[in-house]
C-alpha positions in Angstrom: 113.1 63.8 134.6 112.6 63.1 138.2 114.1 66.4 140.3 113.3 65.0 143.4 116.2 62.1 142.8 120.1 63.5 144.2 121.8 60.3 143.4 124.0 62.0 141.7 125.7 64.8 143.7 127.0 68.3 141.8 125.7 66.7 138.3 123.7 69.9 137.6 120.7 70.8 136.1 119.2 73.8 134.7 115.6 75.2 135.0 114.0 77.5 132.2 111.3 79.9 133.4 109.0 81.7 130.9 106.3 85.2 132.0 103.3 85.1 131.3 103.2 88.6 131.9 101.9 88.6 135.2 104.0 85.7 136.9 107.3 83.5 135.9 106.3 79.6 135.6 108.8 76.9 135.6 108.8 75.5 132.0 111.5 72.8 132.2 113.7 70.8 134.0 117.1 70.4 131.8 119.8 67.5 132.4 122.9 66.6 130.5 122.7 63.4 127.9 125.5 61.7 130.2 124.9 63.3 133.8 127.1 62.0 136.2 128.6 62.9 139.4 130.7 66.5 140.0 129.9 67.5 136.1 128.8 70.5 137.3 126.1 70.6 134.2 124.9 74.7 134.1 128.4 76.4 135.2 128.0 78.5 132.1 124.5 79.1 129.8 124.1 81.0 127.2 120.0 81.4 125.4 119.3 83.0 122.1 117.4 86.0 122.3 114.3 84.0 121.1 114.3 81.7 123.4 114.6 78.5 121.4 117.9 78.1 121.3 120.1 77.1 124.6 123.7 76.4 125.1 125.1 74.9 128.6 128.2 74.1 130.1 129.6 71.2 132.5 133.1 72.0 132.6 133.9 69.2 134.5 132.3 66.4 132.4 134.4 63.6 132.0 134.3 61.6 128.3 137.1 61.4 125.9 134.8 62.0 122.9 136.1 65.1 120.7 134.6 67.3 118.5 130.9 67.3 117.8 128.6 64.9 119.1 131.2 61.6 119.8 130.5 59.3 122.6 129.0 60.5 125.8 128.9 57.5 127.5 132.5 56.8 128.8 134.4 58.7 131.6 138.4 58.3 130.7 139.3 62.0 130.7 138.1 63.2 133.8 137.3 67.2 134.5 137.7 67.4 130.6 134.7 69.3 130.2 132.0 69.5 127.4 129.1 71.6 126.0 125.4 70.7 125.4 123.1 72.3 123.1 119.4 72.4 123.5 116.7 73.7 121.0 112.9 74.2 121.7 111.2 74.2 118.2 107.9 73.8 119.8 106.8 72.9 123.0 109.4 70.8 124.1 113.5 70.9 124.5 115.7 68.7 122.9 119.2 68.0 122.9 120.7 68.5 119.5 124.8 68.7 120.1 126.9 67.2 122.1 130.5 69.2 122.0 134.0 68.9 122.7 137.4 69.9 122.4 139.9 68.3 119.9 142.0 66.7 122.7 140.6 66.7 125.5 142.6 65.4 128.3 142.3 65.6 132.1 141.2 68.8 133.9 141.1 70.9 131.1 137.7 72.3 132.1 136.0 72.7 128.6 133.1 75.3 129.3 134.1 77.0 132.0 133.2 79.9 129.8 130.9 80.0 127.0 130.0 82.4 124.4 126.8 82.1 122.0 126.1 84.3 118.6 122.1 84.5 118.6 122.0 85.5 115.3 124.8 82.8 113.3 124.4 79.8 115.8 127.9 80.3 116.8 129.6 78.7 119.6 132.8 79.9 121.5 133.9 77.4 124.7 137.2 78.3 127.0 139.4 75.3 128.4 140.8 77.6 130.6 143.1 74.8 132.2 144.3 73.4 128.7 147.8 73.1 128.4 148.6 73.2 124.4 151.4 74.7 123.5 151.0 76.2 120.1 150.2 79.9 120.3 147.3 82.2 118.2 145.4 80.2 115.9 145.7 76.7 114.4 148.1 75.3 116.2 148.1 71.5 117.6 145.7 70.9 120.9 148.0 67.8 121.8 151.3 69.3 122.2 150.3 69.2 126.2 153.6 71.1 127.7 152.2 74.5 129.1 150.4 73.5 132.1 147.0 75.3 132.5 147.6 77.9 129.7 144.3 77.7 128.5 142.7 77.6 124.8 139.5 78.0 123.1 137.4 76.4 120.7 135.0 78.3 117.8 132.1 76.2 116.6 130.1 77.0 114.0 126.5 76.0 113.0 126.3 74.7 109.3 122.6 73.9 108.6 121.4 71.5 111.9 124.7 71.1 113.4 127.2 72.6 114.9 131.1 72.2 113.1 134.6 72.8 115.3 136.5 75.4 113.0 139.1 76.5 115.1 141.5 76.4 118.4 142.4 79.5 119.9 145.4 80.4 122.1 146.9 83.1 123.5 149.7 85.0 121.1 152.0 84.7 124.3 150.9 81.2 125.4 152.5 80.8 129.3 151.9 78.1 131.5 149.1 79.0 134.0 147.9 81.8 132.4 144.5 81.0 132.5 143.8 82.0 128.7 139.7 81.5 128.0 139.1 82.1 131.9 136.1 84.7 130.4 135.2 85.6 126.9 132.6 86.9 125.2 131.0 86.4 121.5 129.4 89.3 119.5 125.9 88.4 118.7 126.5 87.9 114.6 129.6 85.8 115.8 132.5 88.7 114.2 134.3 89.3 117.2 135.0 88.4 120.2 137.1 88.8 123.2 138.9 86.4 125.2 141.0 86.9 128.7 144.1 85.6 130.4 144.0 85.7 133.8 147.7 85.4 135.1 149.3 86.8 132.1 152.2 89.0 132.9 151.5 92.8 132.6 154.3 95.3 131.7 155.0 96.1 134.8 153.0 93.8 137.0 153.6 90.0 137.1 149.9 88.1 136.9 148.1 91.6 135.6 145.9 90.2 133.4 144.8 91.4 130.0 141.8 90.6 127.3 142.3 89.9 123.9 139.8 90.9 120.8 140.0 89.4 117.7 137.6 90.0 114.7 
């Protein structure tokens, strides 16, 4: 696309630069299916250690679609965030998922962390301002009464497509804790680790403290 255009201010954009051993050369010019104004399309990235496979975040995209490539085109859940997945099979990227959460509601910020498994295609996204109120695994994303608790969402890829298997919470899940704030994905997608911010410690309100899970 046309770089040069800013019609659309804090959309975001990413740019993939390859060596040629002796110099870097700009490749590509990457924009969201649905850019619009304030998504904030590159907050979070992850690329597969070949190269061909690239996963980016705009946590502040705004459709109601859920799940795995809905509806892109309408904006009546503001801030609820969403994740795009790009592939390069040969000269050329293409966008090949579009994903969300299973309720995603206002400000939620889908994406505002991301985690990628180079080697099993999966895909782990915090909503670090999602307000669920289940706790662990399972529970039901709709249930909106702990303000900014924060979940996360485990995709996984089955043949050409990615598949939502499963919403995370915290085992204590507190209002404002900020669970999904950061995480991180082992690269054959076994385990994974995932942080509250403002938890409470045992001796210090809003320590803080990571969870692993396998």
């Amino acid at each position: 696309g046309d770089e040069t255009n800013n019609d659309e201010g804090y959309s975001g954009a990413v740019y993939v630069f390859e060596s040629n051993s002796s110099n870097w050369l700009k490749t590509a010019y990457i924009k969201a299916s649905n850019n619009d104004q304030d998504d904030n399309f590159g907050w979070a990235l992850r690329l597969a250690h070949d190269g061909r496979t690239l996963v980016v975040a705009a946590p502040y995209e705004d459709s109601n679609a859920t799940g795995v490539n809905g509806d892109d085109s309408n904006k009546n859940s503001r801030g609820s965030g969403a994740v795009y997945v790009f592939t390069k099979p040969a000269s050329t990227w293409s966008q090949v998922a579009y994903l969300k959460s299973a309720a995603p509601d206002r400000w939620d910020s889908f994406g505002w962390s991301l985690g990628f498994a180079s080697s099993s295609g999966a895909i782990l996204v915090g909503a670090t301002s999602e307000d669920g109120a289940s706790s662990s695994f399972g529970g039901n994303p709709r249930t909106n009464t702990r303000v900014d608790s924060g979940g996360a969402y485990f995709f996984e890829r089955v043949d050409a497509t990615w598949v939502l298997k499963g919403y995370i919470k915290a085992p204590t899940n507190i209002a404002y804790d900020s669970f999904g704030r950061n995480l991180a994905l082992a690269a054959d997608g076994g385990t994974f680790a995932i942080s509250s911010r403002y938890v409470n410690g045992v001796t210090t309100n809003r320590a803080g403290v990571t969870y692993i899970y396998r």
